[in-house]
C-alpha positions in Angstrom: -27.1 18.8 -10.0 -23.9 16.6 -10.4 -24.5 13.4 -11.6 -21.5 12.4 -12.9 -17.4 12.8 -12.8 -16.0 12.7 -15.8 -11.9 12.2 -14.7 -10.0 13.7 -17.6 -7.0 13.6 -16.6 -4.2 12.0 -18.3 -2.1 9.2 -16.5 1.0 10.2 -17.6 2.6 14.1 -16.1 5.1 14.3 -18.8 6.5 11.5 -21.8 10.1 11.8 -23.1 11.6 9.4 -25.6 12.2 6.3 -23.3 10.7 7.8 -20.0 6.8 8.7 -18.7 6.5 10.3 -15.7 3.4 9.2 -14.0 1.3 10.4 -11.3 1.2 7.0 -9.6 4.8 7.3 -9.1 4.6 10.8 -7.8 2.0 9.5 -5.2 3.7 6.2 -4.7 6.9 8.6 -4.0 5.4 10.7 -1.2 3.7 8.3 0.5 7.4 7.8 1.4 8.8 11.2 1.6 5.7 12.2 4.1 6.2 8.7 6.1 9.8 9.8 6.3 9.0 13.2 7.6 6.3 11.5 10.6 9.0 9.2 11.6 11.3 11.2 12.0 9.7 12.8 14.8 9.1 9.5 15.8 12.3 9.2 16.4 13.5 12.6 18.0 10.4 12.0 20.4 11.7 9.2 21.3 15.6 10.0 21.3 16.8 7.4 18.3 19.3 8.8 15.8 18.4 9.6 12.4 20.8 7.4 11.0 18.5 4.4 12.2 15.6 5.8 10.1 17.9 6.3 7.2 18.6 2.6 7.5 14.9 1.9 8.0 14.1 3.4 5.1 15.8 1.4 2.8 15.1 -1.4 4.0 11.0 -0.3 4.2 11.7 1.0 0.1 13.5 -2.1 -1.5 10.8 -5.0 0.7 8.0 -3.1 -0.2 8.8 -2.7 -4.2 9.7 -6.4 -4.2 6.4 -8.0 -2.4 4.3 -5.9 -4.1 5.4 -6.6 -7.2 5.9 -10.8 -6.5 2.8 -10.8 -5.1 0.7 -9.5 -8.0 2.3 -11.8 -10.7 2.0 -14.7 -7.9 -1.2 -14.0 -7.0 -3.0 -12.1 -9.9 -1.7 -13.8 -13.0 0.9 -16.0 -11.9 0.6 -18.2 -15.5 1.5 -15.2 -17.3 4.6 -14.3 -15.6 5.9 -17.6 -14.3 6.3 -18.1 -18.7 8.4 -14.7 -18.9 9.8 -14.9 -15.1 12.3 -12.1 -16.6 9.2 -9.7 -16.6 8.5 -10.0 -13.1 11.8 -8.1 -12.5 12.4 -6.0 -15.1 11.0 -2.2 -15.2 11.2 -2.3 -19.3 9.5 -3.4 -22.3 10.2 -3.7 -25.8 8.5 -1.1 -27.9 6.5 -2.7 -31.5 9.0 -1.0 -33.4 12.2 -1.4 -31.7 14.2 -0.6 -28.9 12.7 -0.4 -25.4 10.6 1.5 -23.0 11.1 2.0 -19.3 7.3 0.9 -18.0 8.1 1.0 -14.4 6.1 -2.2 -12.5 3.2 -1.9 -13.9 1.1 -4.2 -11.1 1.9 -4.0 -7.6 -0.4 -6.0 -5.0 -0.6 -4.2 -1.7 -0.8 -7.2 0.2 2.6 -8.9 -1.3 3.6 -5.8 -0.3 2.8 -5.9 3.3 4.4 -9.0 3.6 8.0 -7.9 2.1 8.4 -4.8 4.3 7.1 -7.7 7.5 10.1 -9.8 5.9 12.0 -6.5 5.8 11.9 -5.3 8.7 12.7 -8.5 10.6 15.9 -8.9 8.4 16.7 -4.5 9.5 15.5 -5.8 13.4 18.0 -8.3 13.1 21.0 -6.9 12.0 20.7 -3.9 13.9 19.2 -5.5 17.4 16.1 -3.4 17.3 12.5 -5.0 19.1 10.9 -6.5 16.0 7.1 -5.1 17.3 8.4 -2.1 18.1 9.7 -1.6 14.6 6.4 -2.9 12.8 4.5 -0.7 15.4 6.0 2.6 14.2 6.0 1.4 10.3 1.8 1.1 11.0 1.8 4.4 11.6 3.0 5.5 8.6 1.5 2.6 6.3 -1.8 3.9 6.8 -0.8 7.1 5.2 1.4 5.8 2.3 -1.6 3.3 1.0 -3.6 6.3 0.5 -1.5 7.9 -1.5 -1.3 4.7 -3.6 -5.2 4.5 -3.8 -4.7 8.5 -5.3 -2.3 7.0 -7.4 -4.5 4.3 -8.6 -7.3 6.9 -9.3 -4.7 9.2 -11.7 -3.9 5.9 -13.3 -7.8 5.3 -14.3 -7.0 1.4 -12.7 -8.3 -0.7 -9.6 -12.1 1.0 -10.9 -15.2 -0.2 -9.3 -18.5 -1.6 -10.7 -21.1 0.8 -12.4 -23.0 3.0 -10.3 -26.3 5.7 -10.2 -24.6 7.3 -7.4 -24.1 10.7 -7.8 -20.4 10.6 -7.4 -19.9 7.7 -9.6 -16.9 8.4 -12.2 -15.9 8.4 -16.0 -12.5 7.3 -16.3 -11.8 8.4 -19.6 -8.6 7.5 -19.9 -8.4 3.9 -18.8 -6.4 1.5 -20.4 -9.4 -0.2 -20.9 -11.4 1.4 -23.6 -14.8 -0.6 -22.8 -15.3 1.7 -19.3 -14.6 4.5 -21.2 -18.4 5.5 -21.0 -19.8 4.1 -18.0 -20.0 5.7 -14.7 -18.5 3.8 -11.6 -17.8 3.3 -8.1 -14.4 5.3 -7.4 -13.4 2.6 -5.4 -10.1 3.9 -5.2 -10.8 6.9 -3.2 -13.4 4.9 -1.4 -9.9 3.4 0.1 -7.6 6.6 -0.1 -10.0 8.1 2.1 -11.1 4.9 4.9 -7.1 4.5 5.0 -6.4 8.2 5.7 -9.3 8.0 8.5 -6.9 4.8 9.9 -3.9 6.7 10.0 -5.3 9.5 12.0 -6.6 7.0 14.5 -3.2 5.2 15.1 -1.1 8.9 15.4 -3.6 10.1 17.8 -3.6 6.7 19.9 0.4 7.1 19.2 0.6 10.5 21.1 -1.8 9.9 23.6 -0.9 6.5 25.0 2.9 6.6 24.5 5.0 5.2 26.5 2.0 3.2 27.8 1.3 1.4 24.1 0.7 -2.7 24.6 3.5 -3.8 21.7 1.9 -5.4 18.5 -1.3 -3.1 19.3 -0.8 -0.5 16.7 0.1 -3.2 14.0 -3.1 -5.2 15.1 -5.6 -2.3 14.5 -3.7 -1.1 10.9 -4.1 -4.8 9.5 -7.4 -4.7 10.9 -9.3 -1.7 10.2 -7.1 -1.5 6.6 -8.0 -5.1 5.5 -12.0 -4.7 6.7 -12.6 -2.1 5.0 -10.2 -3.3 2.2 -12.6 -6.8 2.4 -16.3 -4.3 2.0 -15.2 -2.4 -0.5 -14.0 -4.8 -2.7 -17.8 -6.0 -3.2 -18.2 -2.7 -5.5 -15.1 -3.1 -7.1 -14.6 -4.2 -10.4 -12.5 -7.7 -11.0 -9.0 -7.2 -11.6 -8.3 -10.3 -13.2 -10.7 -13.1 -15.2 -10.5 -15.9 -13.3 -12.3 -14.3 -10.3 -15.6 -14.2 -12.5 -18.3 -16.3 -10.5 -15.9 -16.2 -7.2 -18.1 -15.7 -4.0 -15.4 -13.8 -2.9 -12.6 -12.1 -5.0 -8.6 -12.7 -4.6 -8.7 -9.4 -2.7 -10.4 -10.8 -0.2 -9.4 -13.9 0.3 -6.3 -12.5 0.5 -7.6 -9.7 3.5 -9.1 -12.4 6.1 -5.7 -13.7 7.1 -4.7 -10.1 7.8 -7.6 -9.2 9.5 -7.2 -12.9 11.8 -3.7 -11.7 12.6 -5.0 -7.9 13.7 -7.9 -9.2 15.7 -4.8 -11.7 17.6 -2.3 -8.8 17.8 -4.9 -6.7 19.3 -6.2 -9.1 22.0 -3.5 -11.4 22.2 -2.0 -11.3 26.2 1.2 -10.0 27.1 3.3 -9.7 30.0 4.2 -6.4 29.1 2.9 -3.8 30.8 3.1 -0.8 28.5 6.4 -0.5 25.7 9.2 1.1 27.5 11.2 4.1 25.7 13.6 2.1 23.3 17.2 4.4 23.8 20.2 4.2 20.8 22.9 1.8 22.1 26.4 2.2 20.6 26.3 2.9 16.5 23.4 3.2 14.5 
């Protein structure tokens, strides 16, 4: 009989002089190649030019690097990084003996980062006259998907762990950063979320192909926020604290952070609308 996981492998795929490559990137990395790929028939389906999705993208890529990674020094530790603001924005460090180190951003808060693609996106809706909901709508396809693959990340990386466990499927994260977990078994709260956010995205495609062109606008973003954040808000209770001053908190940062999502999904979802059903959006002029 299993009764424990011992997760042996190493954060890091391969370390040159200046350089890791890390499987959180690698995961990070196709949670946007395989959003790419599902939006892209998005957008044949529903006759849009490729060249809007290439603009899309970039726009999804830069807002979601930049609220994620402002939100976790603003929310998460904003004392240490509001002393070194320089660190907030720069992917190196300086190594003990000299030179530097490229570290990537090491702390990325999903929720900072839900809010710079929601910025994002209404800057791309903007400048190239697109319906704002209609935008977000398709993007909550896809986000589903692309936190998963963060939460694998997070598991490779031995980080985000959850509170000690008898479970049979409770994990050793043997290489952790932090050497006290080394030798306790925990919650693998990480793939607790992978796998509720993978269940999500199946739910919104399927409700995608079925009810299109009949979809209420703001519906799909309403259920991602709130089915993501729920079970985002339970699971936290077996997760470990991330930072120290949410020792003794009846509820942790994660949390408090999820209910406005979740109040926002519950309005999208119920909200009234004159609208009945999203009509097929066409190209007009360049994209």
């Amino acid at each position: 009989m299993i009764t424990v996981i011992e997760w042996n492998v190493k954060p890091q795929i391969a370390t040159f002089d200046f350089i890791e490559l890390r499987w959180y990137s690698l995961m990070f990395l196709l949670g946007f190649v395989f959003g790419y790929y599902i939006l892209n028939k998005i957008f044949k389906k529903e006759g849009l030019p490729v060249e809007l999705l290439d603009k899309l993208t970039f726009y999804v890529v830069i807002s979601t690097i930049i609220g994620a990674r402002l939100g976790h020094c603003l929310f998460y530790e904003p004392q240490e990084y509001l002393s070194k603001p320089l660190t907030m924005i720069l992917p190196f460090e300086s190594k003990p003996g000299g030179g530097i180190q490229f570290t990537g951003y090491r702390g990325l808060a999903s929720h900072g980062g839900i809010v710079g693609v929601l910025l994002g996106l209404y800057l791309y809706a903007r400048k190239f006259k697109r319906p704002y909901l209609w935008i977000v709508d398709r993007l909550a396809i896809v986000g589903a998907l692309a936190g998963a693959f963060i939460r694998l990340g997070n598991f490779f990386n031995h980080e985000i762990v959850g509170e000690p466990t008898t479970l049979p499927w409770g994990v050793k994260f043997l290489h952790s950063a932090d050497p006290s977990i080394h030798n306790l078994v925990l919650h693998p709260a990480q793939l607790y979320e992978a796998i509720c956010y993978l269940i999500i995205f199946v739910v919104l495609i399927v409700l995608y192909y079925r009810k299109y062109p009949n979809l209420k606008p703001g519906l799909l973003t309403g259920l991602l926020f709130t089915l993501i954040f729920t079970a985002r808000f339970f699971i936290e209770f077996v997760k470990d604290i991330q930072v120290d001053f949410e020792k003794g908190m009846a509820l942790n940062m994660g949390q408090l952070l999820s209910i406005p999502f979740i109040a926002l999904g519950l309005y999208m979802i119920f909200r009234k609308t004159d609208v009945k059903g999203e009509k097929k959006v066409k190209a007009k002029g360049k994209a």
